[in-house]
Structure formats: C-alpha cells, structure tokens
C-alpha positions as CSV (number, residue, x, y, z in Angstrom):
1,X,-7.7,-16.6,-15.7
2,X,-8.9,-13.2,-16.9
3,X,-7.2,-10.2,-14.9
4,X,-9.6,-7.6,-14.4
5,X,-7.4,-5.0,-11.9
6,X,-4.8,-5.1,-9.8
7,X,-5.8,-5.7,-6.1
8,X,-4.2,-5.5,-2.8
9,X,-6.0,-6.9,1.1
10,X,-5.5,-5.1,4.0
11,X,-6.7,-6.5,7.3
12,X,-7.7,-4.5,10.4
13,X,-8.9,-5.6,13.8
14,X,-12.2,-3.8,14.1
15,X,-14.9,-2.4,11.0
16,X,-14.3,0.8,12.8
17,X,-10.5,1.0,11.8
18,X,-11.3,-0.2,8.4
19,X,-13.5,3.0,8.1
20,X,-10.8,5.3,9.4
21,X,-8.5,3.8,6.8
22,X,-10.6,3.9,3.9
23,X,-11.5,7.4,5.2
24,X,-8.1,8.6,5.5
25,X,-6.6,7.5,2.0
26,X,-7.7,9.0,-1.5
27,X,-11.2,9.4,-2.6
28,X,-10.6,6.8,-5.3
29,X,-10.6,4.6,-2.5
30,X,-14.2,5.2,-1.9
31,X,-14.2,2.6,-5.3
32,X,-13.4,0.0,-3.3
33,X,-15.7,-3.1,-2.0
34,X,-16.0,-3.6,1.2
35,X,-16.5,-7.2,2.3
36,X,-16.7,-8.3,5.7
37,X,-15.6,-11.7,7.7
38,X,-17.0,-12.5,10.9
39,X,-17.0,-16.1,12.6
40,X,-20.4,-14.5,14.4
41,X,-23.4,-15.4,12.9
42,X,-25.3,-12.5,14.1
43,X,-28.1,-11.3,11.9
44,X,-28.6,-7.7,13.4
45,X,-24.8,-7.4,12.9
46,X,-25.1,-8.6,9.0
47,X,-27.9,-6.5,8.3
48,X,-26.1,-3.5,9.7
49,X,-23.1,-4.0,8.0
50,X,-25.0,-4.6,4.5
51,X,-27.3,-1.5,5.3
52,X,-24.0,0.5,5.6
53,X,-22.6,0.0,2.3
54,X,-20.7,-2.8,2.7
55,X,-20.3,-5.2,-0.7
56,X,-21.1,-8.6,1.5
57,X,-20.5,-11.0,4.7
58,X,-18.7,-13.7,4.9
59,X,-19.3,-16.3,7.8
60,X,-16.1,-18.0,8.2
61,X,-15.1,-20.7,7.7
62,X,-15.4,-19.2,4.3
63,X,-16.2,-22.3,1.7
64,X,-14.8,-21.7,-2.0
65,X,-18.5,-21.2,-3.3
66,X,-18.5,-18.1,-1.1
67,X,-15.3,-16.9,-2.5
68,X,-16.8,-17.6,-5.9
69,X,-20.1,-15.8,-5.3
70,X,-18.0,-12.9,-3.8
71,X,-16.0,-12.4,-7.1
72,X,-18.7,-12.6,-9.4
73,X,-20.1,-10.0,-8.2
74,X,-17.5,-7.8,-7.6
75,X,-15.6,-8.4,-10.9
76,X,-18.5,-7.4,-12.8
C-alpha cells in the first residue's frame, strides 16, 4: 500500500463543531477534506452539505466500496 500523507480523524457531535474546530486550528487546515457521515438519508441535508464545501456523504452503514470511492478521490 502506497502512503500518500500522514492522517489523523477527529470526531465531533454536530457539523457545527466540526466547523468551529477546523476554524479555530491553523490555516493549513483549511487543506483538509471534509467528509460527512450521517445514518439520515435526507437529500436537502446532502445537498447542503456538498453545496458547502464538504469533500462527500457517507450514508452509514458505510459499505467498503464507499470507503473505496472516498479515497480515490481524495488521494488524488
């Protein structure tokens, strides 16, 4: 497996806390993609989140080919 960059996940309860934490640290994290989980299928809510910059949205129960498609694109 090829190692592209180092990486680390931090988890927050709300989109709104991930915001003030991305917001607070160093503009380098500005860099980083945003990918969001939800168990609610909601497309308003998906849209909204895509419209706002973030990377992509993952319905859980996340299947390997999502985690798959997710990397790809990130990683490239």
């Amino acid at each position: 497996m090829k190692r592209v960059r180092s990486s680390a996940l931090t988890a927050v309860d709300s989109g709104k806390r991930a915001l003030e934490l991305l917001g607070s640290e160093s503009s380098s994290l500005k860099e980083i993609p945003v990918v969001i989980m939800s168990s609610e299928n909601v497309p308003t809510r998906i849209n909204m989140c895509l419209e706002e910059g973030a990377e992509d949205f993952l319905l859980k129960p996340v299947q390997p080919s999502d985690v798959s498609r997710l990397c790809s694109r990130v990683l490239r």
